[in-house]
C-alpha positions in Angstrom: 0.0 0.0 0.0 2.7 2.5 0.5 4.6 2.2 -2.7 1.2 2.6 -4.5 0.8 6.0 -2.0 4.2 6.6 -3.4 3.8 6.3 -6.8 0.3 7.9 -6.9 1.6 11.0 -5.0 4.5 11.0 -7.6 1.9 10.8 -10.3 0.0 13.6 -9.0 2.7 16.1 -8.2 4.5 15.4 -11.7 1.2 16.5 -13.2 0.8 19.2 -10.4 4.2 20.7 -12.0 3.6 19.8 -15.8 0.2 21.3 -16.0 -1.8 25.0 -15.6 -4.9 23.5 -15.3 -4.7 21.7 -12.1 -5.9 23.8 -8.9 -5.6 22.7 -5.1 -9.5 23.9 -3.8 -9.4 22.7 0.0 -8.6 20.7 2.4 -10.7 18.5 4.6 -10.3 17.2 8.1 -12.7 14.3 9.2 -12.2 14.6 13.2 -14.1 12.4 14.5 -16.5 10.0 12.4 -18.3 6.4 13.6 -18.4 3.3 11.2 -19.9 0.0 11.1 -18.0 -3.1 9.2 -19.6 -6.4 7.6 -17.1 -9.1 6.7 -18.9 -11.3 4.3 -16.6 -13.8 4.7 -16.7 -14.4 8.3 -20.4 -13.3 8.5 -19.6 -10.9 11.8 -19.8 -7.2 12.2 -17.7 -4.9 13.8 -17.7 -1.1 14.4 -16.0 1.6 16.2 -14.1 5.4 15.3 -12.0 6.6 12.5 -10.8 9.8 11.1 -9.5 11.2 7.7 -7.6 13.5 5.7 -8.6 14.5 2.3 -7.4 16.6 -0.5 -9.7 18.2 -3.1 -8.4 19.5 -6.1 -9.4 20.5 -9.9 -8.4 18.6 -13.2 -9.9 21.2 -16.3 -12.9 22.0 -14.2 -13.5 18.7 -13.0 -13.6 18.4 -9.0 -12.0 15.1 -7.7 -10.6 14.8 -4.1 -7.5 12.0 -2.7 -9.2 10.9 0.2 -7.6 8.8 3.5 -9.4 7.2 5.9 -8.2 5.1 9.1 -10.2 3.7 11.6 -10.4 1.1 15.0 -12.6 -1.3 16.5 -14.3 -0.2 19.8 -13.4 -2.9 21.9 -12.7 -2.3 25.4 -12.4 -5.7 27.1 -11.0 -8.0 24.7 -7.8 -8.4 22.9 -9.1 -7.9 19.4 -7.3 -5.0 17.1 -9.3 -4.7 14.3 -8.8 -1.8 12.0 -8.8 -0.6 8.8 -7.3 2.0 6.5 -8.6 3.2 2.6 -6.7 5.2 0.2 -9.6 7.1 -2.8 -9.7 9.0 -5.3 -13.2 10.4 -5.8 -14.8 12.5 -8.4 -17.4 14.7 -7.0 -20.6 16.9 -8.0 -21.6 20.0 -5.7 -25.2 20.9 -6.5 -26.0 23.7 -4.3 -29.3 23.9 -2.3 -29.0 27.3 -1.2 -26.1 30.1 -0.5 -25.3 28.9 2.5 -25.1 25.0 2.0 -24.4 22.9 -1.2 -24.7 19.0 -1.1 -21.5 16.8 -2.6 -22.3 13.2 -4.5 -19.0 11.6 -4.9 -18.0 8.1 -6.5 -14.5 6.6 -7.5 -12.0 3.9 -6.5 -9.0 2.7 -4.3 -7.5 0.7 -2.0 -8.7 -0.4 1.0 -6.3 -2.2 4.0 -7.9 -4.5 6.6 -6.2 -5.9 9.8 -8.5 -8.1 12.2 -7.8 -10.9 14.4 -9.5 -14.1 13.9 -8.9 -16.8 16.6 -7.4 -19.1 16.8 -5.3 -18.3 14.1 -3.8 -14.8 14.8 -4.3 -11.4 12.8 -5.4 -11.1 9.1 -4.1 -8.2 6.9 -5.9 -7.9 3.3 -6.0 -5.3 0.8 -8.8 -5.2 -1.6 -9.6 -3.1 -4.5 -12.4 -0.8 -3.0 -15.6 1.2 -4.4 -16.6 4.0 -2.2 -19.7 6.4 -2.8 -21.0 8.9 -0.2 -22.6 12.1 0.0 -21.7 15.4 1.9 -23.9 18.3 3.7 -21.8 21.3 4.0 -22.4 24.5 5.7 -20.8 27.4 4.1 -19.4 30.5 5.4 -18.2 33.7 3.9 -14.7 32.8 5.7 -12.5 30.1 4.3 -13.6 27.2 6.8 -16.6 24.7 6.4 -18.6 22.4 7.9 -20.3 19.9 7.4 -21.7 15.8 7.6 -20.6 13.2 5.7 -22.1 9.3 5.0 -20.2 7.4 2.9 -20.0 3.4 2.1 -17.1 1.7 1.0 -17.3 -1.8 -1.3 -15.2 -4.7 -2.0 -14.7 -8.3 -2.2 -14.1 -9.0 1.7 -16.5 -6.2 3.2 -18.7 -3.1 3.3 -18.2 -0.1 5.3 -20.2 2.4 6.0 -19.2 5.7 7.5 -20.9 8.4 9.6 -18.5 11.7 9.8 -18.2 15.1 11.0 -15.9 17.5 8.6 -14.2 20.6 9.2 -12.6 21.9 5.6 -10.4 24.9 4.9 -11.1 26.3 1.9 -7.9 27.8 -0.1 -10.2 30.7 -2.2 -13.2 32.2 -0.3 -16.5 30.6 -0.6 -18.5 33.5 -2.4 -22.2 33.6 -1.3 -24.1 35.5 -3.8 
C-alpha cells in the first residue's frame, strides 16, 4: 500500500508541475466519524471510530478529491485490534441547495487495508480493490472554513463499510455567497 501512495503522489505532483490547469480547492479534516464493518466472509460485524484526511483539487474544471481514511474497533475488554485503513480518489458533484449550503455526491475507486484478528489463528491483513460512494452536507461561510456531515459506504470483495463523519474543511479561495 505504501509504494502505491508513493507512486500515486508521484503521479499527482509530476502533473501538479507539468500542467496549468490543475488547482488545489481545499482541504478537509474528518475529526471524528463512527463506522460500522460487515465481513462477508466471516459473516460478523464490527464497528468503532475513524478519522481522515482528504485533498480536493481540480483537473480542467472537474472536481476530484484524494481521500484517506483510518479507523479502529471499539473494543474495550477483549484483545481484538481490528482496523482498517482506505486510500480514494473520488470525483465529485456540488449541486447547491441554497447560499449557504451545497450537497456533494462523490464516486471513485481505491484501495482499501484490513487488519483483524481471527482466533485461533492470529491477525489477518488484506487489501482489496475498494468502491466508495458517499454524499456530503456542507455549511458554508463567507470565511474560508466549512462544515459539514458526511455518509459514505465503502465496497469490496471481503466487506462493506459504511461511515458516519463530521468534517471541518479549509477552503484555499473564499467561498462566495451570492
Amino acid at each position: 500500500m505504501k509504494k502505491i501512495l508513493l507512486l500515486f503522489l508521484f503521479c499527482i505532483s509530476a502533473f501538479i508541475v507539468n500542467s496549468q490547469n490543475f488547482k488545489i480547492k481545499d482541504v478537509q479534516l474528518i475529526p471524528l466519524g463512527v463506522f460500522n464493518s460487515n465481513k462477508k466472509q466471516d459473516n460478523f460485524n464490527n464497528g468503532g471510530i475513524h478519522v481522515g484526511l482528504a485533498l480536493g483539487f481540480v483537473i480542467y474544471k472537474q472536481n476530484f478529491r484524494l481521500q484517506f481514511n483510518a479507523g479502529e474497533d471499539l473494543n474495550i475488554l477483549g484483545s481484538n485490534h481490528d482496523r482498517f485503513s482506505s486510500l480514494n480518489l473520488l470525483f465529485e458533484v456540488h449541486p447547491k441547495l441554497v447560499n449557504w449550503m451545497q450537497t456533494e455526491v462523490y464516486s471513485g475507486f481505491g484501495l482499501h487495508r484490513v487488519s483483524y484478528t481471527k482466533f485461533p489463528s492470529g491477525t489477518i491483513n488484506s487489501t482489496y480493490f475498494n468502491v466508495p460512494l458517499g454524499t456530503r452536507l456542507m455549511f458554508l461561510s463567507k470565511h474560508r472554513l466549512s462544515f459539514g456531515f458526511q455518509f459514505q459506504a465503502e465496497f469490496n470483495h471481503n466487506n462493506n463499510t459504511f461511515m458516519y463523519s463530521t468534517i471541518l474543511r479549509y477552503n484555499f479561495k473564499h467561498t462566495s455567497n451570492k
